[in-house]
C-alpha positions in Angstrom: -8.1 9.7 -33.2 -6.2 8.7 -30.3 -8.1 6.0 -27.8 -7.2 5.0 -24.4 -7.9 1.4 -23.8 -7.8 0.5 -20.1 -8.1 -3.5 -18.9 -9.0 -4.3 -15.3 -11.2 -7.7 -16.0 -8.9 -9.7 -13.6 -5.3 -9.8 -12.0 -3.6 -7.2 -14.9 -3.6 -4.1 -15.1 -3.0 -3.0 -18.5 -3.2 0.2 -20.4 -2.2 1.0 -24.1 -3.0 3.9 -26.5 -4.0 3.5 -30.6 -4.0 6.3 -33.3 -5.9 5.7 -36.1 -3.4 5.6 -38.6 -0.4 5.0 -36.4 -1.8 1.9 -35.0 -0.8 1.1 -31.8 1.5 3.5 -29.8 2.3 2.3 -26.4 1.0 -0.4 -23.9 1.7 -1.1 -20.3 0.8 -3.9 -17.9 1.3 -4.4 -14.2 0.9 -8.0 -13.7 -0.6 -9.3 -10.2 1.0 -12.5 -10.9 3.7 -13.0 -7.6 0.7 -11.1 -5.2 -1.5 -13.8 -6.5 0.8 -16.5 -6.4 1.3 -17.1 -2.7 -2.1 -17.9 -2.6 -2.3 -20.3 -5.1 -4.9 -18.2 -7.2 -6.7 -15.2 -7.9 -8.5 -13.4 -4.7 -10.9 -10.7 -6.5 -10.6 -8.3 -3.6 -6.7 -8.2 -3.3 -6.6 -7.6 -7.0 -9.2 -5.1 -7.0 -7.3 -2.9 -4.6 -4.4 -3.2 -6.3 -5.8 -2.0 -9.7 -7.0 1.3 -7.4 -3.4 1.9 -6.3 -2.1 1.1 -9.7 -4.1 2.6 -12.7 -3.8 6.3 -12.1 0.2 6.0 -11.9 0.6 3.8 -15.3 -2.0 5.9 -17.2 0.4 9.2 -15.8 3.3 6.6 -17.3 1.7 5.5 -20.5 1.3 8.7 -21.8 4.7 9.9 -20.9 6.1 7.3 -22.7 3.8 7.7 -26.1 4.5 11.2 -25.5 0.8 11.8 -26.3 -0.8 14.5 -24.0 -3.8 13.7 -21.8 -5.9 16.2 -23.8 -4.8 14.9 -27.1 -7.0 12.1 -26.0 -10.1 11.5 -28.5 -11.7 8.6 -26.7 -11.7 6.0 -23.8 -12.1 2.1 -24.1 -12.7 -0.1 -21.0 -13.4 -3.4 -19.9 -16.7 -3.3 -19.2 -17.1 -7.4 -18.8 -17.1 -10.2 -18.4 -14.5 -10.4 -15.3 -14.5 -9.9 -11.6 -17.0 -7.5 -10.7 -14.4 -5.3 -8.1 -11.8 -5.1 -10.4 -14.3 -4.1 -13.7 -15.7 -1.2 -11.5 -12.0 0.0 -10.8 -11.9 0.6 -14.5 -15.2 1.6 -15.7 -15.6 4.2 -13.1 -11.8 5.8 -13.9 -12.2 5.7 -17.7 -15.7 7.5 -17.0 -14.4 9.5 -14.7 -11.7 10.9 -16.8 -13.7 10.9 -19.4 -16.2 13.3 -18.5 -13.4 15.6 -17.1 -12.2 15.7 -20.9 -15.5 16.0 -22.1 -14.3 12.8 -24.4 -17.0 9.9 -25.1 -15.7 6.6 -23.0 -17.1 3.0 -24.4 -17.3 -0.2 -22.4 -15.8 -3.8 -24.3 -16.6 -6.9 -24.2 -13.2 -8.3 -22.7 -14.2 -11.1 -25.5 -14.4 -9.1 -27.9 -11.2 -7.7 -27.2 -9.4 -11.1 -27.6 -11.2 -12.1 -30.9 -9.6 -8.7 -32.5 -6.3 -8.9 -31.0 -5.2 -11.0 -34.1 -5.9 -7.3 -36.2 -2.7 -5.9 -34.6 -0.5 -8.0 -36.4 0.4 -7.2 -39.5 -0.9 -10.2 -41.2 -4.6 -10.0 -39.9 -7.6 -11.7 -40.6 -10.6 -10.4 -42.1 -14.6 -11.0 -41.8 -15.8 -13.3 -42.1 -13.9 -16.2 -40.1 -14.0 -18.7 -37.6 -12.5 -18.0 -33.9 -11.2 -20.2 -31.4 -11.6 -18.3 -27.9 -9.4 -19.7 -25.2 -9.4 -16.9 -22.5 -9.5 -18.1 -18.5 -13.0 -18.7 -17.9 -13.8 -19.6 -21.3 -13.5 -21.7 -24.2 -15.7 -21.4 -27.5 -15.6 -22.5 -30.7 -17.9 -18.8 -32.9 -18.5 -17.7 -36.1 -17.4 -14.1 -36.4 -19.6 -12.8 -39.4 -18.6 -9.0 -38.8 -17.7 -6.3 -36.0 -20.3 -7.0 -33.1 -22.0 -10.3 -35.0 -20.6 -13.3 -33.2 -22.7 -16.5 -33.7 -21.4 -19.4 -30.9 -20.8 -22.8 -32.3 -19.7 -24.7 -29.3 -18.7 -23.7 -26.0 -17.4 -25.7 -22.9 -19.9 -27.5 -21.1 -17.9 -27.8 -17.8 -14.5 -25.8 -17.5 -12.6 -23.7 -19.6 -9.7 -24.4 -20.8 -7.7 -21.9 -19.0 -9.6 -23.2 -15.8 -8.4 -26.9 -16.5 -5.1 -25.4 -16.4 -5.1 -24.2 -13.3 -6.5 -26.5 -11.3 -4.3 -29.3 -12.8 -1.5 -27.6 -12.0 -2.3 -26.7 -8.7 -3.0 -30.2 -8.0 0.6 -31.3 -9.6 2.2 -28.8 -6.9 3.2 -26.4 -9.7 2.6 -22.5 -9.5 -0.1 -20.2 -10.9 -0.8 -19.5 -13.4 -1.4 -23.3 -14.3 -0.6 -22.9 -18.4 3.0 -22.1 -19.0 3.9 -23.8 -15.8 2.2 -27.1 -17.0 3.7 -26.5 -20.9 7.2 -26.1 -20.0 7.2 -29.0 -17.3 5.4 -31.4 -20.6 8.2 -30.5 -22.4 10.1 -32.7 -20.3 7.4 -35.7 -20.3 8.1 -38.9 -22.1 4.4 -38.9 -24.5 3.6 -42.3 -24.0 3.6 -42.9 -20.5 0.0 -42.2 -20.2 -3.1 -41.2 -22.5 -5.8 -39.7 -21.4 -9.3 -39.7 -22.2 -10.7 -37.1 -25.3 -14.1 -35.7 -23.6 -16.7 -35.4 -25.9 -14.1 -36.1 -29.2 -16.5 -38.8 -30.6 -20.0 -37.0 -29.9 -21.8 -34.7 -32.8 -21.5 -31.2 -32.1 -18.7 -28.5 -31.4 -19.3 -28.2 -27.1 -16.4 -29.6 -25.2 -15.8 -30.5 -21.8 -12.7 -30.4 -19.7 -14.3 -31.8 -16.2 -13.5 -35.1 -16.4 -10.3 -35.1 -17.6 -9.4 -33.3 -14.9 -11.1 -35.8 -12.7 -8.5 -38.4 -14.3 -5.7 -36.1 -14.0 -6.2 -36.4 -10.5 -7.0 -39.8 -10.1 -3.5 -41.1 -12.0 -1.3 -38.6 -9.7 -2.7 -40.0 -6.8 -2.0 -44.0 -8.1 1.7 -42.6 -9.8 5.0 -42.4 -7.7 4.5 -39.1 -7.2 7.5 -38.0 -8.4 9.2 -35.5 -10.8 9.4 -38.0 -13.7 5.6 -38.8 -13.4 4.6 -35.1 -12.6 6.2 -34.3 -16.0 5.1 -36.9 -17.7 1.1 -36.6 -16.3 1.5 -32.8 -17.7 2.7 -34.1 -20.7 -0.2 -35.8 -21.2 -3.0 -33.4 -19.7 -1.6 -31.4 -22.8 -2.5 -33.6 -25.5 -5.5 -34.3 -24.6 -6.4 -30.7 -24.2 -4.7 -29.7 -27.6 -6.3 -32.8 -28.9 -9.6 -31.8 -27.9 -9.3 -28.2 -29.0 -7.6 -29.1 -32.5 -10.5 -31.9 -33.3 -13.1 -29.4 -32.6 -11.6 -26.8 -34.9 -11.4 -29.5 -37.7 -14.9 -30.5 -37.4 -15.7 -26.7 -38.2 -13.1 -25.7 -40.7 -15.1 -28.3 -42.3 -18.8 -27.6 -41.5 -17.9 -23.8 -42.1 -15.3 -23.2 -44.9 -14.4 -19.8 -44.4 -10.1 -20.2 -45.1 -9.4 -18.2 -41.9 -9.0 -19.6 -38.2 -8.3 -17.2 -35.7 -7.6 -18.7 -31.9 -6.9 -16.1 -29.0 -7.1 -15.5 -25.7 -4.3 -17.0 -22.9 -4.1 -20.6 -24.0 -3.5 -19.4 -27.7 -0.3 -18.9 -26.4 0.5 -22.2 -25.7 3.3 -23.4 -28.9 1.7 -26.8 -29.2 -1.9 -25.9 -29.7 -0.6 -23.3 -32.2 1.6 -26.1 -34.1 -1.4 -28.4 -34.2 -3.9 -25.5 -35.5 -1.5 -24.9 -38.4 -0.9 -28.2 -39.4 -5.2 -28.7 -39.3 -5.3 -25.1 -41.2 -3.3 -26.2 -44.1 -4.5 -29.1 -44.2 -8.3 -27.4 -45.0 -6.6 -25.2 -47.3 -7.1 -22.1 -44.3 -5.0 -19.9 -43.1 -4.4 -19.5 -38.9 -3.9 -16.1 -37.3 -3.2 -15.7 -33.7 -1.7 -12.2 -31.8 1.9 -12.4 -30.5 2.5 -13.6 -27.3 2.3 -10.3 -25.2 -1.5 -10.0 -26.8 -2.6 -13.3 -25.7 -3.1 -12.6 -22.6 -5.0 -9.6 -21.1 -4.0 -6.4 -22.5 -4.5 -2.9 -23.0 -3.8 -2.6 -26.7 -6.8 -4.9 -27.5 -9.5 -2.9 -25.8 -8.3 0.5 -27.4 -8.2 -1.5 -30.6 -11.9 -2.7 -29.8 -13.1 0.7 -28.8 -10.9 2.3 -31.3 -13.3 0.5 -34.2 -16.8 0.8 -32.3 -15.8 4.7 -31.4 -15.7 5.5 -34.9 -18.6 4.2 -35.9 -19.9 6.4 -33.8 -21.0 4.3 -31.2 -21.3 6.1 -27.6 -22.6 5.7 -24.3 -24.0 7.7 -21.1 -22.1 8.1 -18.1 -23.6 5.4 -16.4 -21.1 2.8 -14.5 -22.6 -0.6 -15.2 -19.5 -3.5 -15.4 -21.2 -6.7 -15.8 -19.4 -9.7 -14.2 -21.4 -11.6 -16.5 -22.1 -10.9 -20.1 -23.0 -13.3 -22.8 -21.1 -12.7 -26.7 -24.4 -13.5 -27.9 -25.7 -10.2 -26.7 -23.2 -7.8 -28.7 -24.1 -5.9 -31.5 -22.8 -4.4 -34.6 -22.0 -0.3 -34.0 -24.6 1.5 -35.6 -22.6 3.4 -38.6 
């Protein structure tokens, strides 16, 4: 079975194709990164235009390159949601589209979804049950993942994600978009101890964080500091440990509420080295073992979503042609594919 995966949730457009038994074959991504740069952030409608000009060409591109014909395809995975509502329908309605010309069954994914299997790719891969760590723009959970479609949430961010904390800090630190690696390499050159900041919600019960109010303090010591390179380094330096902080203490407190040996994190900020060197340390420590994808699948990708659909297609899960992306759509609501 080969499956198309196509990924339009945001600013990437990003295509792969997987084969049942050759795994994954070829991916592609056109980044909107230096578009959406020189506005210091995402705008939905130039990146929804952009995936229109842009997605017909790479798919023509992909399958050159995996040497798979267009009628060779089996099935069609998109991004159905969560994301920005333009850019979903720019996918949905191609991968339906093309999917009824080839008389192939297409499947929306939960972009989610997509990040929690990414880990499967890899050649050491976790298996259900585990616990997940989901770090992706928007969003920042803490789940149980019990099996394919049965996701239980065990804390979630009460404020901003993560990702968002990231980019706002360093947009407010003058550095470029997107916030993450800009503010991780420029902590690299921060001295640790010239500032600590506050742990949001480290010392209340419960798995929820909250990423608000450090920001709020972020921005209150750049605006008392010199303002200059040492102290822009050394305030991302410590924006960083409190966020790894914050994420690692959270995944302690349910390695040990829910012993399962397996941590998975994903999404964008999995990416980041030091939350990854903190998670393993914490893993071994509770006797578990951490998976995370390489960096290429951390962030938004193709190969993830024709993994996803890949699984749910041969459980025989299908859909109508209907085009219904959902800018919003809760884990919580996903189900098991009917087998």
């Amino acid at each position: 079975m080969y499956v198309l995966g196509i990924e339009t949730s945001c600013d990437d457009t990003a295509l792969a194709i997987y084969h049942e038994t050759q795994g994954l074959i070829a991916q592609k991504l056109y980044s909107q990164t230096l578009m959406h740069q020189r506005h210091g952030g995402i705008v939905p409608e130039l990146a929804s235009r952009d995936h229109v000009q842009k997605l017909a060409p790479l798919i023509s591109s992909l399958l050159a390159e995996a040497n798979v014909s267009i009628d060779a395809l089996d099935g069609i995975a998109y991004t159905k949601g969560p994301g920005l509502i333009g850019a979903l329908l720019v996918g949905a309605t191609l991968a339906k589209s093309l999917a009824f010309a080839l008389a192939i069954p297409a499947i929306g994914i939960h972009h989610l979804e997509g990040h929690l299997l990414a880990p499967f790719l890899e050649q050491q891969a976790p298996h259900f049950p585990f616990l997940a760590l989901l770090v992706s723009g928007g969003h920042t959970m803490l789940l149980e993942a019990k099996a394919l479609g049965d996701y239980h949430i065990l804390g979630e961010s009460v404020d901003d994600a993560a990702g968002e904390a990231f980019d706002k800090t360093a947009r407010l630190l003058g550095l470029p978009y997107p916030g993450g690696p800009a503010i991780a390499a420029l902590a690299r050159q921060g001295d640790p101890s010239a500032y600590h900041f506050p742990r949001p919600m480290l010392h209340k019960p419960g798995l929820d964080f909250s990423f608000s109010g450090l920001k709020t303090h972020t921005m209150q010591t750049w605006a008392q500091s010199a303002g200059d390179d040492t102290a822009r380094a050394n305030i991302a330096r410590a924006f960083e440990d409190a966020v790894v902080d914050s994420l690692a203490a959270k995944c302690q407190r349910a390695l040990t509420q829910y012993p399962y040996g397996q941590l998975v994190i994903a999404g964008g900020v999995s990416a980041n080295q030091r939350l990854q060197a903190r998670l393993h340390e914490i893993a071994a420590a509770n006797h578990a073992t951490l998976y995370f994808p390489r960096p290429a699948l951390c962030t938004d990708n193709g190969a993830m979503i024709a993994y996803a659909g890949f699984l749910r297609l041969s459980r025989g899960q299908r859909e109508d042609l209907a085009i219904e992306p959902r800018a919003r759509w809760p884990l919580s609501e996903l189900t098991p594919p009917s087998i």
